[in-house]
C-alpha positions in Angstrom: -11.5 46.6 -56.5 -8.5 44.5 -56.7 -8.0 40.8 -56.7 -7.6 39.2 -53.2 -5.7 35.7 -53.6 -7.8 33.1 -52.9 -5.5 32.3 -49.7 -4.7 35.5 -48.1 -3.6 35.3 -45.0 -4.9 39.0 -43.8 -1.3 40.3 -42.6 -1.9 43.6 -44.1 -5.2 44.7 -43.9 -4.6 48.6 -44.8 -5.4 48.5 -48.3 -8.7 46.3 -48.2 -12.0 47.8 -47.9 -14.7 46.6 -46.5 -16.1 44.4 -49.3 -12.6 42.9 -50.2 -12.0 42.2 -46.2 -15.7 40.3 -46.9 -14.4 38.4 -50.4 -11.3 37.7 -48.6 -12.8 36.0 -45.7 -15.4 34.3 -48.0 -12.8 32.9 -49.9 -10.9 31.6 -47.0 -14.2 30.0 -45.4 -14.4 27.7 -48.8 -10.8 27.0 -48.8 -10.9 25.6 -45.6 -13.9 23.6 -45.3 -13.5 22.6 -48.4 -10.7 20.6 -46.9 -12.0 19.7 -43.9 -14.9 17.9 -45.7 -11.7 15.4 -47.4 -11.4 14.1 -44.0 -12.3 10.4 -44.0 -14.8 8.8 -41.5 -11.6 7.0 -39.8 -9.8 10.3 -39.4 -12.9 11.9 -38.4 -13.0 9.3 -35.4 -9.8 9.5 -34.8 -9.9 13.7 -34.2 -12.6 12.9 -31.9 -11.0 10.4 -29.8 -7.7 13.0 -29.3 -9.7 16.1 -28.8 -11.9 14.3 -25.9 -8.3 13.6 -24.3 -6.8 17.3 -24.8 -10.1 18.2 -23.6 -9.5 16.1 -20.3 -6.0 17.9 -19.6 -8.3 21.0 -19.0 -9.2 21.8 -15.1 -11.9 24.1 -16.4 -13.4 21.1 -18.7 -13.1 18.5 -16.0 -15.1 21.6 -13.5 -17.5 22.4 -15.2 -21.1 20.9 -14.8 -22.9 23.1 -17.5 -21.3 22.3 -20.7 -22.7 24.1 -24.6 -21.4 21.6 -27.0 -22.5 21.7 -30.9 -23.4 18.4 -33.2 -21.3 18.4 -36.2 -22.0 19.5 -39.7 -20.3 20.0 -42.6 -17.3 18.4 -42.0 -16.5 20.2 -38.3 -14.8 17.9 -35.3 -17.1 15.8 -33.9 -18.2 16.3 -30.1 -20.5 12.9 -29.8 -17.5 11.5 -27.5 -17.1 15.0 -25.7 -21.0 14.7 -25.3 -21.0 10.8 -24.0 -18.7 11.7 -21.4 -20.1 14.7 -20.2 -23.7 12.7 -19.7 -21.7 9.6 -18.3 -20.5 11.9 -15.3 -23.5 13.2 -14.8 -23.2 16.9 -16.2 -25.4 19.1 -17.7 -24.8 19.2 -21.9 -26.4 22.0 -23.9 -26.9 22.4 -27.2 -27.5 25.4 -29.5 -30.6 26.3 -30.7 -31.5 28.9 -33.6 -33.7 31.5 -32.0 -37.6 31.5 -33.6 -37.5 35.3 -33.5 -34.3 37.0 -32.9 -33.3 35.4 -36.1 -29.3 35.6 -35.4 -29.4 34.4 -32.2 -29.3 30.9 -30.2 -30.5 29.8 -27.6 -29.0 26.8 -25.2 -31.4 24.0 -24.5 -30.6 21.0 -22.1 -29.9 17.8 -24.1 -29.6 13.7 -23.5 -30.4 10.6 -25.1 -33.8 11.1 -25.0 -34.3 14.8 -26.2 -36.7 14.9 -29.0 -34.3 16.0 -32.0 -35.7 18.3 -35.1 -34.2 20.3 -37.9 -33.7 23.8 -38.0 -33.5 26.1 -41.5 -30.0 25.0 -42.0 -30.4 21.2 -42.0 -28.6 21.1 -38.9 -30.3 18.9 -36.0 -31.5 20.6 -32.4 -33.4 19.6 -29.4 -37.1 20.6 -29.9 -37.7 24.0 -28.2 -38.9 23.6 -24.7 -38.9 26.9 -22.6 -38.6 24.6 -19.3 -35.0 23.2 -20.6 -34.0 26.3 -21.6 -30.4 27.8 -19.8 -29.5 31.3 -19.9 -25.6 31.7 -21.5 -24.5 33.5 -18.7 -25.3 30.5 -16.1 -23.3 28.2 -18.3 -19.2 27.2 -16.9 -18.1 26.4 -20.5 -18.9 26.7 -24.2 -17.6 24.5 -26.8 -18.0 26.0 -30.2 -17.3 25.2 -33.8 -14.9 27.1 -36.2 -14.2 27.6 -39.7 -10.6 29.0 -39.0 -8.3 30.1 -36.4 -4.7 31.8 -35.9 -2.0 31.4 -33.4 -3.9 34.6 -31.0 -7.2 32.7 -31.1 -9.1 34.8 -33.7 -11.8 32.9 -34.9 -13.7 32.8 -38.5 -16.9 31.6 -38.6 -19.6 30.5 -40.7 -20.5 34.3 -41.2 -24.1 34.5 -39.6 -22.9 36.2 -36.5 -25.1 34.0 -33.8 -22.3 33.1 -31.3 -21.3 36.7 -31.1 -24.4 37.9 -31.3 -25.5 35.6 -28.3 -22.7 35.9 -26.5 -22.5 40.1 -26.9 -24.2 41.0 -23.8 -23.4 38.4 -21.4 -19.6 39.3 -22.1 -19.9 42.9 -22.4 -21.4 43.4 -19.0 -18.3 42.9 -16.5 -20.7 42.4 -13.3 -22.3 39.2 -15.0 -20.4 36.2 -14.6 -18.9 34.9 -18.7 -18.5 31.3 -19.0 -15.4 30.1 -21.2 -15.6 30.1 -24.8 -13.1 27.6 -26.5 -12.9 26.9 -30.2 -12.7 23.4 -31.7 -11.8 22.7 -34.7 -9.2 20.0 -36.7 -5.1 21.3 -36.9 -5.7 21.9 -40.9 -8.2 24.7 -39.7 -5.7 26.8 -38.7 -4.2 29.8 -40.6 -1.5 32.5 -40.3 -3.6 35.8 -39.3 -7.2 36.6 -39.6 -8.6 40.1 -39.1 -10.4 40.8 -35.3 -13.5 42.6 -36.2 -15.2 45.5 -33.4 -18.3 43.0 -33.1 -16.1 39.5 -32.4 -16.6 37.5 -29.7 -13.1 37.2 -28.0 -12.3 33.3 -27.3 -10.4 32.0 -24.3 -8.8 28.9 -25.9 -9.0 26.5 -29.0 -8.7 23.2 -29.1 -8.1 20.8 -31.7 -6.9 17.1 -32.1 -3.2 18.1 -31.7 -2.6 20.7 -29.4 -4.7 23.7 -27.1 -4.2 27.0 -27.7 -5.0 30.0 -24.5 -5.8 33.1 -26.3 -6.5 34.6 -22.2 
């Protein structure tokens, strides 16, 4: 197996196998949280602020009542402003929950200032499971999910555990059911010249970051 450089940029994926594609992608996933995690509190703030205004631009953000959002870890851009707004207008904010069997799966439970909070197995905070606050992903208008990278035609790289996509798989691959919109957040140093679209990903509709939005469809 050949070396990959630490920053490939997955132009030319004909000479990779499968486990270089995997190093490759591995690599990259450090690279770039690695530098997302230098982001200062101020600038951190700041990213929020700006993506709660590109956000705004949006018709189908400013529509839609049902809203997945995601509490930020390890470095990602912040949604707390994104989440104070949607509550303050009186919309419906979800967020992701690991599923307690289907082990690569989430589920999307209604959230607000007074949801009981726990942690799950990564150390990352969700509402307490409650079957009654539960909402299905295909009755959702819009989901706002995190990103470790992202090119120019909206591929998206991960954290590598699959649960988006594997969530998301059947609601999206059964045309009679109605999708909601999948858009990608994540800061402008997150982006990167090509990444590879695998059989099993997700397609996303749009990325946002700080700076600029990105329609992918």
């Amino acid at each position: 197996m050949h070396p990959i450089p630490s920053h490939f940029d997955f132009a030319d994926l004909s000479n990779l196998s499968s486990d270089e594609l995997a190093l490759a992608k591995k690599s990259l996933r450090q690279s770039i949280r690695g530098t997302r995690r230098t982001l200062s509190q101020f600038q951190q703030l700041n990213a929020a602020n700006a993506l709660l205004k590109q956000l705004q631009r949006h018709h189908w953000f400013n529509r839609s009542c049902k809203v997945a959002v995601y509490l930020a870890n390890d470095g990602e851009l912040s949604c707390h402003l994104v989440i104070r707004h949607l509550l303050r207008r009186g919309k419906k904010v979800l967020l992701p929950v690991l599923h307690p069997i289907n082990r690569r799966q989430l589920l999307f439970v209604q959230y607000d200032a007074h949801t009981p909070m726990r942690f799950n197995r990564f150390g990352i905070q969700e509402p307490a499971l409650k079957r009654s606050r539960i909402v299905p992903p295909e009755s959702l208008d819009l989901i706002l999910m995190p990103l470790v990278g992202f090119d120019a035609k909206g591929n998206r790289l991960g954290m590598g555990g699959g649960f988006y996509d594997t969530t998301m798989e059947k609601v999206v691959s059964q045309g009679w059911r109605r999708s909601p919109l999948r858009i990608g957040l994540a800061h402008n140093c997150q982006q990167v010249p090509a990444l590879p679209k695998e059989p099993w990903d997700i397609p996303l509709n749009a990325v946002v970051t700080p700076n600029f939005s990105l329609t992918t469809s």
